[in-house]
ZANULUM-937364 format. One record per residue (C-alpha): residue number from 1; residue in three letters; x, y, z. Coordinates in steps of 0.001 Angstrom, whole numbers. Each point is the difference from the previous one (the first is absolute). Example, Ala and Ser with C-alpha at 12.3 -4.5 7.8 and 13.67 -1.06 7.14 Angstrom:
BEGIN
<r seq="1" type="Ala" X="12300" Y="-4500" Z="7800"/>
<r seq="2" type="Ser" X="1370" Y="3440" Z="-660"/>
END
This chain:
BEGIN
<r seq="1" type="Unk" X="137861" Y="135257" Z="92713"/>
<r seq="2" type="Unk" X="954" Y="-3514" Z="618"/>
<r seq="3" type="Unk" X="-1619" Y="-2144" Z="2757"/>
<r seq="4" type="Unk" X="419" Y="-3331" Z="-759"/>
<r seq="5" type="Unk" X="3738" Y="-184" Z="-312"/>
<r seq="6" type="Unk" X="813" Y="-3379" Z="-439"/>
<r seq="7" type="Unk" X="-2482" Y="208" Z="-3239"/>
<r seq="8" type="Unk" X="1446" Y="3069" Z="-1179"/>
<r seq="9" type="Unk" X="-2460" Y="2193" Z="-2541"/>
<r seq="10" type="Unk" X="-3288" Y="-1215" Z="-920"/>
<r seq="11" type="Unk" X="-275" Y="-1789" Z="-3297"/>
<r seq="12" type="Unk" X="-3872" Y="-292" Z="-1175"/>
<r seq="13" type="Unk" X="-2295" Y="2634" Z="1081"/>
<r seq="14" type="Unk" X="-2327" Y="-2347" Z="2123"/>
<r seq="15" type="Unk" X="2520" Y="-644" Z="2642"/>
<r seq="16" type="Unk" X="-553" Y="4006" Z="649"/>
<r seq="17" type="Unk" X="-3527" Y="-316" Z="613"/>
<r seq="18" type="Unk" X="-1873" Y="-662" Z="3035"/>
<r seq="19" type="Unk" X="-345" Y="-3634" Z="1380"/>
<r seq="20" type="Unk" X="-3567" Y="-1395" Z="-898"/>
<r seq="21" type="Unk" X="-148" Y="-1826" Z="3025"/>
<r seq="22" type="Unk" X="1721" Y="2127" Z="2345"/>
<r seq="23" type="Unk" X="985" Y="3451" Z="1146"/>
<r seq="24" type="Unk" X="3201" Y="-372" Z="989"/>
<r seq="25" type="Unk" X="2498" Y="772" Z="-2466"/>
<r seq="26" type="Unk" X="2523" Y="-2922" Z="-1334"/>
<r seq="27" type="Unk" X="2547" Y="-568" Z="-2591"/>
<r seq="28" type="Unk" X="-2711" Y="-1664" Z="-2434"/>
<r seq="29" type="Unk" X="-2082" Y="3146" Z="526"/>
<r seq="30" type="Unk" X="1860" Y="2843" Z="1210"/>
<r seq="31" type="Unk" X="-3334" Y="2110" Z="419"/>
<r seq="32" type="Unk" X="1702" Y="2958" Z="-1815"/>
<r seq="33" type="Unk" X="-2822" Y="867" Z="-2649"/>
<r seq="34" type="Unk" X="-3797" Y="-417" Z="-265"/>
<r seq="35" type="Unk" X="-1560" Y="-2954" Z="-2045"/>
<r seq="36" type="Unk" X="-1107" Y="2051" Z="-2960"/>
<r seq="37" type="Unk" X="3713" Y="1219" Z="-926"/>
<r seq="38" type="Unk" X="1214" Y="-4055" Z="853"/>
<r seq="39" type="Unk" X="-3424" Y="-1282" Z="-2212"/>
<r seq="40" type="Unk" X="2351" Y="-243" Z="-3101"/>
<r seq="41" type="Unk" X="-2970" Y="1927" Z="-1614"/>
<r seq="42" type="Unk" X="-897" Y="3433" Z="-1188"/>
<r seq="43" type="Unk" X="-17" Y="2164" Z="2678"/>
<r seq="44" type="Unk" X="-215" Y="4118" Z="-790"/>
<r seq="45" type="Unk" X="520" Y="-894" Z="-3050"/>
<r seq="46" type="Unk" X="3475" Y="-1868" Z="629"/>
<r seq="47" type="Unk" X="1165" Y="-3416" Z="441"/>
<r seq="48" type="Unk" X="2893" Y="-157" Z="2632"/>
<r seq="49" type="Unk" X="2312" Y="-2740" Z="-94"/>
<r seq="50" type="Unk" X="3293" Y="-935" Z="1911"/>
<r seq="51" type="Unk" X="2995" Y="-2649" Z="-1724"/>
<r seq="52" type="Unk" X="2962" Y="-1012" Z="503"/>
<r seq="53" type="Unk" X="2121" Y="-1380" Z="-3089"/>
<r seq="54" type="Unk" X="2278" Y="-1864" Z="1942"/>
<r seq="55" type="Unk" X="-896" Y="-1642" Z="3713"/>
<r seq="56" type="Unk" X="2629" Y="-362" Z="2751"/>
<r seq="57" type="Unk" X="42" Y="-571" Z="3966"/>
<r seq="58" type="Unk" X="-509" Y="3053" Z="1204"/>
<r seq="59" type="Unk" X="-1297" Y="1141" Z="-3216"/>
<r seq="60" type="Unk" X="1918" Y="3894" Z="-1149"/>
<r seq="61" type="Unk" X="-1908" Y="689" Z="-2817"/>
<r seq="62" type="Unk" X="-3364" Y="956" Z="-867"/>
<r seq="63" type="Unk" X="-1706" Y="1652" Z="-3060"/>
<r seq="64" type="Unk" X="-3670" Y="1970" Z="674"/>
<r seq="65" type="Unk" X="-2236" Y="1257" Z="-2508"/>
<r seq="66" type="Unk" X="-3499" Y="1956" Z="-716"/>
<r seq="67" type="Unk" X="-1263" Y="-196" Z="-3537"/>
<r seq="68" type="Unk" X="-3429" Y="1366" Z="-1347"/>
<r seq="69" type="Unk" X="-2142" Y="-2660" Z="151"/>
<r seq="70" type="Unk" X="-929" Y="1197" Z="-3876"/>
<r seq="71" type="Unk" X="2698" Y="-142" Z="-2397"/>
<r seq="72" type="Unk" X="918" Y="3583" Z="-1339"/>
<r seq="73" type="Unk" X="-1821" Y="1988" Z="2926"/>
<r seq="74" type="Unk" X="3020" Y="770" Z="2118"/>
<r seq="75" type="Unk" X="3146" Y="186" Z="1444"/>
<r seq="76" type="Unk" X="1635" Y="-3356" Z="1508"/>
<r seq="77" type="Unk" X="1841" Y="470" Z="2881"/>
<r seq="78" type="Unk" X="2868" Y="-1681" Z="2004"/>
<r seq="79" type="Unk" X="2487" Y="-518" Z="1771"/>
<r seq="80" type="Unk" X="2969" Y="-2986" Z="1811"/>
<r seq="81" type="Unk" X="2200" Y="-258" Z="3168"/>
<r seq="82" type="Unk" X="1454" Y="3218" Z="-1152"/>
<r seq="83" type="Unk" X="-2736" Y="2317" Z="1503"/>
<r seq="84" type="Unk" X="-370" Y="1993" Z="-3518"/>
<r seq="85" type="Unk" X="-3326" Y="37" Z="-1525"/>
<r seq="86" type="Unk" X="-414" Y="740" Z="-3661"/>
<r seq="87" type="Unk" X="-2643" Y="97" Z="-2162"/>
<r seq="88" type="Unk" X="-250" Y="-578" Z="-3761"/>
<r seq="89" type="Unk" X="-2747" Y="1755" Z="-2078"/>
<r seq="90" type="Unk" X="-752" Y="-3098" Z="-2426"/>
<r seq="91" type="Unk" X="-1601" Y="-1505" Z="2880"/>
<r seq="92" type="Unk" X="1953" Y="-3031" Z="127"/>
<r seq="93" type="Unk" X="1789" Y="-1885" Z="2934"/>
<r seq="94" type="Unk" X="2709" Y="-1034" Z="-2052"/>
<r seq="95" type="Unk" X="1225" Y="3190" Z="-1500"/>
<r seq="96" type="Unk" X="-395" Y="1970" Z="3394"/>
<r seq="97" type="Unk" X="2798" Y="-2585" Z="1523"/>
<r seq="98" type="Unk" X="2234" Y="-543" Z="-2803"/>
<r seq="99" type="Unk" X="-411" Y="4312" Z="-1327"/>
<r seq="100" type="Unk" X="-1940" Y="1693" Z="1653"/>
<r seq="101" type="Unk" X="391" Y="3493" Z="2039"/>
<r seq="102" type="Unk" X="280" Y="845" Z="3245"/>
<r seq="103" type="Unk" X="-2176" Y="1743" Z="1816"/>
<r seq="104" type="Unk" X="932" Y="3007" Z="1411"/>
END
């Protein structure tokens, strides 16, 4: 879903998080998921993060990831502008984007 088109897709987690100082919802902090996922921290035993390697105006790319917060624990998952999500069993954001498999 994009709302803010003139931004394009988000490129750091926080901006999908609610607004600390108010409820309505804004480019900086779209409101999309709850603090804990946005914290940067462990949460359900994952940390969640959102890049982009390359920023433009609107930005078209974006890269998302869950890792186990514990090396070796897990599978990473992730997933870009294309919509697929994969997963990779070493538990590792890099080899999920660059090999890993789909999820089906």
């Amino acid at each position: 879903m994009r709302t803010y088109f003139d931004s394009g897709y988000a490129c750091d987690i926080q901006s999908l998080s609610p607004d600390p100082l108010s409820a309505a919802p804004t480019a900086m902090h779209a409101n999309r998921l709850d603090r804990f996922i946005t914290s940067g921290k462990e949460h359900n035993g994952c940390i969640f993060r959102l890049e982009c390697k390359v920023r433009t105006k609107p930005q078209r790319e974006y890269r998302s990831s869950a890792v186990p917060a514990k090396k070796g624990t897990g599978r990473a998952f992730c997933s870009d502008q294309s919509g697929i999500i994969k997963y990779s069993i070493d538990g590792e954001a890099k080899t999920c984007f660059e090999s890993g498999a789909a999820l089906k």
